[in-house]
N, C-alpha and C positions, 0 to 999 in steps of 0.2 A: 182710481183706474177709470179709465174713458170708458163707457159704457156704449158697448160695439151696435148696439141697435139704434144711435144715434149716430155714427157713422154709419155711411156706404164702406167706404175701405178703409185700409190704413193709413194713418196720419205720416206722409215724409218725413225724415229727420236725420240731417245732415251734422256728422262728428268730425270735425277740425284736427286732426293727431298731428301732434307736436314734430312728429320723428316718423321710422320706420315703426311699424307694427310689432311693440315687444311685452315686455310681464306688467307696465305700468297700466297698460289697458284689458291687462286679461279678463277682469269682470267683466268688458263690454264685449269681449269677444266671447265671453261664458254666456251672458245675456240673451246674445243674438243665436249662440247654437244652442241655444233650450228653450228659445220660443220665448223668452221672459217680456221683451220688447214686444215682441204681435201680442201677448198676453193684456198687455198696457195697450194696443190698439196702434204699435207704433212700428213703420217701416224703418229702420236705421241702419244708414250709410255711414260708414266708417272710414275716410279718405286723409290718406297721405299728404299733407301739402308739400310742394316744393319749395318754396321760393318766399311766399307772402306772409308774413309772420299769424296765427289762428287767432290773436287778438283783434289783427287787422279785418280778419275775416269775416270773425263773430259781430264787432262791432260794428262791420257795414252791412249783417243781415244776411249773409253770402252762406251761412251754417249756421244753424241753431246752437249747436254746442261745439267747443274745443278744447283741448287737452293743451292748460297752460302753467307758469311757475309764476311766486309771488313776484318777484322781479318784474317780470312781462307785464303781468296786471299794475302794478305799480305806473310802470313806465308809459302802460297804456293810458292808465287813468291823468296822468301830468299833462301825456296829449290829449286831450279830451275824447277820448275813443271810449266810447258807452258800453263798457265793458263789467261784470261781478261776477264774482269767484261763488258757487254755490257746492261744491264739493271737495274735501280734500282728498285726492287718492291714496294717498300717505301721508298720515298726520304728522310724520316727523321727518327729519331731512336725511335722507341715508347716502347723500354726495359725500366724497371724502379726495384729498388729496391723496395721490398714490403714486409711489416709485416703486421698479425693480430693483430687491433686496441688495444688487449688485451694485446700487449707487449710493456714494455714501452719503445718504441723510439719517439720520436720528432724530432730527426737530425740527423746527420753524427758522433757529438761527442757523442751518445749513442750507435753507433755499438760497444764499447768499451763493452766487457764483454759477449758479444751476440756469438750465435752461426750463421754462416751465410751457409746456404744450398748450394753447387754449383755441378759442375760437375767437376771440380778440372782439369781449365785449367788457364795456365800462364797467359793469359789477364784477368781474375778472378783476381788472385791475384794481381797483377801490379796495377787495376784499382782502388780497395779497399786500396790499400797503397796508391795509390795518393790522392785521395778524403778523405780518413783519417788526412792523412797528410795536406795536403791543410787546411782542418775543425780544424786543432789541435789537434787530437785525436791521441792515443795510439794505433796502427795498431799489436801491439805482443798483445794487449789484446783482439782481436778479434780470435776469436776458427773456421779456415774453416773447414768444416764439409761435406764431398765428400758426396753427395746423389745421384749422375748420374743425369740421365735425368727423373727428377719424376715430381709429381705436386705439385705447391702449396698447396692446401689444406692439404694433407695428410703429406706432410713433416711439413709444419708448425703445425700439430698440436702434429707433434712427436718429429721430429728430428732437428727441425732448428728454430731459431728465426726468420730470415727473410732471402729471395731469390731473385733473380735477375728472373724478371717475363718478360712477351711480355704482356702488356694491353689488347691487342686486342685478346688473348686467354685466359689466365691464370686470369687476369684481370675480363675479362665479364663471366668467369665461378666461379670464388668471388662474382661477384655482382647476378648471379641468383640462388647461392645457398643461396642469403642471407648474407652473411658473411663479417662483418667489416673489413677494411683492410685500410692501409695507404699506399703510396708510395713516395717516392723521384725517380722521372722521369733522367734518364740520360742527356738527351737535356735541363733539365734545370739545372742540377748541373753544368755541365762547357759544350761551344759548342767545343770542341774538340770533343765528343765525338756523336754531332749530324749529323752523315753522314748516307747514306742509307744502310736501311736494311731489308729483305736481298737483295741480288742480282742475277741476272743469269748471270751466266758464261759459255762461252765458251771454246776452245782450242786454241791457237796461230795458231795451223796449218789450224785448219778449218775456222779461221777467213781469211786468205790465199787463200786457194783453193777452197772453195765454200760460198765466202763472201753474192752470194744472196740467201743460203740457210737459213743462219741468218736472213737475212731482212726479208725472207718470216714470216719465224716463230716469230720476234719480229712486225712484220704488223701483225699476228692473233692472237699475246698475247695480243699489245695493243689495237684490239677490242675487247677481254675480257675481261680486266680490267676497259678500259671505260665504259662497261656494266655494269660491276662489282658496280662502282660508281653511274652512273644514274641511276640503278632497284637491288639494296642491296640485295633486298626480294628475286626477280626472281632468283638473282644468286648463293643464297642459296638453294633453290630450285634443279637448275641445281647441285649443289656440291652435295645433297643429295642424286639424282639419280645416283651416279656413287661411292658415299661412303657412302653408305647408313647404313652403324655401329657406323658411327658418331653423336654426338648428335645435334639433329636438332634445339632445341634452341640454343643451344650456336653459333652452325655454322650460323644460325639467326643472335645473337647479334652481334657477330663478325662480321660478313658480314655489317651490318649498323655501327659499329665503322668504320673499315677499308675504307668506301665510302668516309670518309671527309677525308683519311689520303694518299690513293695511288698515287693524282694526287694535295698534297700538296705545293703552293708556286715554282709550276718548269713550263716551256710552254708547256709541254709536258711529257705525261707517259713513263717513261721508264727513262729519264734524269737525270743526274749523274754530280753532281757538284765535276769536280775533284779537287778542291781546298780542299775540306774536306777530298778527301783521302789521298791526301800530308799532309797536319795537323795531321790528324791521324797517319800515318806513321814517322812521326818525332817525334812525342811522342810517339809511341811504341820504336822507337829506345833508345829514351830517358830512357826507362823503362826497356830496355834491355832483352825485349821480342824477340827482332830480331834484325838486322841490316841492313834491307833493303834500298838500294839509289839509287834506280831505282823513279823518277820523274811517277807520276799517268801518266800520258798521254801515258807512254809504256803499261798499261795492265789496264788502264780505257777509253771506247771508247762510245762516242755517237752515230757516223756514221750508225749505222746501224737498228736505229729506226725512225718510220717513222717519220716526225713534226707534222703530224697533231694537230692544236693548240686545245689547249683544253678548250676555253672560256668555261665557265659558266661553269666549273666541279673542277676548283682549288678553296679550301676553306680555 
């Protein structure tokens, strides 16, 4: 912790979020409504990007921290974007492919003919050609269908057979609207592809020059996450008072999905099995999304979360 009698005030700290404001960030929004951050001596902004992707961000120094996937870091690090992954928000990947039960898939070999909904990026396609391919299926007879960044329900009932969903939102907002839905889960189609997601990342240089300004700030993320786990309810709650245009059942549902899954199978919140990022990396290469050969250990780092063990909270 910063010891406040060597500060005058509190140290700025600018957070890169990937997206809108939802359950993947709830620790840092539990952090900031319980003081955890000024605890740590730290001011922290939590900001929406539009447009500029949070690796582009981080790594020109523009935020200290961003809310990214290993994909992104990957691709950043191929461009030389001074980018490392020092948190995993989810040590495992709870993306899953998803259709409305009313469309007939049962498997990987009936994407064949389907419209599939994406945002119309190269790990999109790559992924869908291998798992096709792997299942025996016919990968030109599948139609990708660019819908951005939209939602499940509404795409599927127009524009797309089925999409590549996050459970823990997309998911829990099918099951409270009622709405039949199936999935094929990534983490169980093949484990290459179960590595944590997403991530916060840093800068190489500020990992460098104020390496205990990260420890502070992953010591007051991982007491909100932990929170996050042991009181679901409470810390939906807190997310509500600070994003209060969100909808508060879902952020509800979410928040008790995401409790059994943040501090899943690892000794600790935040922990990052670099062994999956290297797997992931070599089959990206393989897929000739990138060709990155930099070994995870140059820009996946544990060091700077605290251990507190987390008996009785991994499920």
């Amino acid at each position: 912790m910063f010891n406040v009698a060597l500060a005058a005030s509190l140290i700025p700290v600018t957070v890169a979020l990937d997206w809108t404001p939802n359950t993947n960030h709830l620790g840092l929004y539990v952090a900031k409504a319980n003081g955890l951050f000024k605890k740590h001596n730290l001011d922290v902004r939590l900001v929406q990007m539009k447009q500029t992707s949070t690796t582009q961000i981080v790594g020109a120094g523009k935020a200290e921290f961003g809310i990214s996937f290993v994909s992104d870091v990957l691709h950043a690090r191929f461009q030389k974007i001074p980018v490392m992954s020092v948190a995993g928000i989810i040590p495992e990947n709870t993306s899953c492919f998803a259709w409305r039960s009313t469309t007939p898939i049962a498997s990987i070999i009936d994407f064949e003919g389907k419209r599939y909904g994406g945002w119309g990026s190269p790990e999109e396609e790559a992924t869908l050609r291998f798992i096709m391919r792997k299942a025996g299926a016919d990968f030109k007879k599948l139609k990708m269908v660019t819908t951005g960044v939209s939602d499940f329900l509404p795409t599927t009932a127009r524009n797309a057979d089925f999409m590549w969903i996050y459970m823990g939102w997309d998911g829990m907002r099918a099951r409270l609207e009622n709405v039949d839905f199936k999935t094929l889960c990534l983490r169980d189609i093949d484990p290459i592809f179960n590595h944590p997601s997403p991530l916060i990342i840093t800068s190489n240089k500020l990992s460098k020059e104020k390496p205990e300004l990260i420890k502070a700030f992953l010591s007051a993320a991982s007491e909100g996450y932990r929170f996050a786990v042991q009181n679901p309810e409470a810390a939906a709650k807190l997310f509500m008072q600070q994003v209060p245009e969100s909808d508060a059942r879902l952020v509800k549902a979410s928040a008790a999905y995401l409790a059994k899954e943040y501090t899943k199978k690892i000794p600790y919140w935040g922990y990052q099995d670099t062994k999956k990022f290297d797997a992931y990396r070599i089959w990206a290469n393989q897929q000739k999304i990138h060709s990155l050969n930099e070994d995870a250990q140059l820009f996946v780092s544990n060091a700077f979360l605290p251990t507190n063990p987390t008996s009785g909270l991994n499920k």
